[in-house]
N, C-alpha and C positions, 0 to 999 in steps of 0.2 A: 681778059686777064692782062695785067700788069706784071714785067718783070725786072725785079732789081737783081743782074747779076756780078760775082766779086771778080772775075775773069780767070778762075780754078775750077769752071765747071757747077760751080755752086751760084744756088739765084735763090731770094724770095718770091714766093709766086703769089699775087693778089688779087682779088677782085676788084671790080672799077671802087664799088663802096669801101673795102677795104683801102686801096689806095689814096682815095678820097682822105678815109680816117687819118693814113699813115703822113702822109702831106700835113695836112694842119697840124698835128700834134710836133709833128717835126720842127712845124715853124714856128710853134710857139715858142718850142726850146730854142731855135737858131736862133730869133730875134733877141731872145735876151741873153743870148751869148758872142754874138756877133762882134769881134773889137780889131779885125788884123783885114788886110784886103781880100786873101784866102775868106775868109770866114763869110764875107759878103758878096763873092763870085759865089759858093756853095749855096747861099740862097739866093741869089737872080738863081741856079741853075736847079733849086727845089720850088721854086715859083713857076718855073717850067713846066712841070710835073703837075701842072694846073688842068684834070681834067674837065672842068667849066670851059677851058677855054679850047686845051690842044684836041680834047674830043676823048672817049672812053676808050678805054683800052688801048691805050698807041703811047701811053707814056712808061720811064723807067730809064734807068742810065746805070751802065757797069762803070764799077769802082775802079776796076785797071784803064776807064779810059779819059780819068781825071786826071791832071797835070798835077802831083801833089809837092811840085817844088823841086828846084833843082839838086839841094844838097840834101844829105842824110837829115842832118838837123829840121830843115823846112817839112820834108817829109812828114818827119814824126811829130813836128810840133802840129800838122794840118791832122793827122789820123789820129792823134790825143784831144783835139780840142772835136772832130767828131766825135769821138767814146765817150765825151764829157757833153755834148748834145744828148745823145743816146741818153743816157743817165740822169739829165734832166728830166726829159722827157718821159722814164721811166716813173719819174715822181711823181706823176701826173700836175707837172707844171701848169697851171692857168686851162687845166682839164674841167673846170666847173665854171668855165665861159664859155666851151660848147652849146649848141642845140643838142645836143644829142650825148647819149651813152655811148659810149667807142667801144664796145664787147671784148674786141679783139685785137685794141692797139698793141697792148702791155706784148700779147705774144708776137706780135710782126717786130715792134720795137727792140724785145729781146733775142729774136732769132738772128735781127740784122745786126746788133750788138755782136753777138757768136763771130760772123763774119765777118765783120770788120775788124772786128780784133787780131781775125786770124791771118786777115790780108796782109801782105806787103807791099807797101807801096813803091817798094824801088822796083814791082813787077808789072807795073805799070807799063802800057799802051804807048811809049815814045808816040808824039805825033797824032794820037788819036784825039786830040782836045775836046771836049765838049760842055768842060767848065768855060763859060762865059769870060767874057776880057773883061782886063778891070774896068775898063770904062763903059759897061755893059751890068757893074754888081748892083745889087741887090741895096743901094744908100737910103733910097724914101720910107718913110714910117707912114701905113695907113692910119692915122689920126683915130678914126673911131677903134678898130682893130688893134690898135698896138701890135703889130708886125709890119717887118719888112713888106714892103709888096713887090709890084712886078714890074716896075718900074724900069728903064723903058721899053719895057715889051708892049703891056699895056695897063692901061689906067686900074687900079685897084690891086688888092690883095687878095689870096686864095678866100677867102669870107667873104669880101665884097663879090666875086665873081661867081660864088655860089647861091647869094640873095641873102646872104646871114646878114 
C-alpha cells in the first residue's frame, strides 16, 4: 500500500495498481498545466512516485512536507494551481490515451481534491523539504508521451518506465 498524507492525520490509502493509476493521470493533468517553477518541481516530485522505478509500495509524500512558498500569496497561488490539476484531471483529461480503464481514478482523484482543499499550507513541515530543487524540476517533455518525465532522475516518463 501507498500513502498520500495531508499532515492532519488524514492520508489516501492506495494500492500499488491504484497508485500506479493515480500517478499517470496526475501527470497528464500536470504536464499540461505546468507554467511557474513551483509547478515543475511538483512534477520531478510526482515522477518520483514512479512505482516502475522506486519499487511498489514505498512511494507517497505528505502535503505538509512540501515547501509551498515563502509568502501567503506563493502559498496559495502553489495549492490553486494544484486544485486546478485535480480538476483537470477529474475531466478525464487525455484519459482515452491510457492502456487501460482507471476504475477507480475519479474516486482517489476526488478524495485527495477534499484534502487538499482543506489543507493549509502555511501548516506546512518548515524544513521538511522533499519537493525537489529547482534545478532538479520536472523541464524535459517525453516526445512520444507528451508529459513531463523524469528527468534527471532517470531516462523516461512514468509510461515509458512501465512499457506503455
Amino acid at each position: 500500500m501507498n500513502i498520500f498524507p495531508v499532515g492532519d492525520g488524514r492520508y489516501l490509502e492506495m494500492s500499488n495498481g491504484g497508485t500506479a493509476v493515480f500517478v499517470d493521470v496526475l501527470a497528464l493533468a500536470v504536464s499540461a498545466l505546468a507554467r511557474e517553477p513551483w509547478h515543475f518541481r511538483f512534477a520531478a516530485l510526482l515522477t518520483l512516485q514512479d512505482q516502475s522505478v522506486m519499487g511498489r509500495g514505498v512511494v507517497g509524500f505528505d502535503l505538509a512536507d512540501l515547501d509551498w512558498g515563502d509568502t501567503p500569496q506563493e502559498r496559495a497561488a502553489a495549492k490553486e494551481w494544484l486544485l486546478r490539476v485535480l480538476d483537470l484531471a477529474l475531466t478525464r483529461h487525455r484519459w482515452e490515451e491510457l492502456t487501460y480503464e482507471p476504475p477507480y481514478a475519479e474516486k482517489y482523484l476526488r478524495t485527495y481534491r477534499v484534502m487538499v482543499e482543506a489543507f493549509d499550507p502555511a501548516t506546512a513541515n518548515v524544513g521538511a523539504e522533499i519537493l525537489p530543487a529547482p534545478q532538479d524540476a520536472a523541464m524535459a517533455s517525453c516526445v512520444r508521451h507528451r508529459v513531463l518525465d523524469a528527468l534527471p532522475y532517470w531516462a523516461g516518463c512514468v509510461f515509458c518506465t512501465a512499457g506503455v
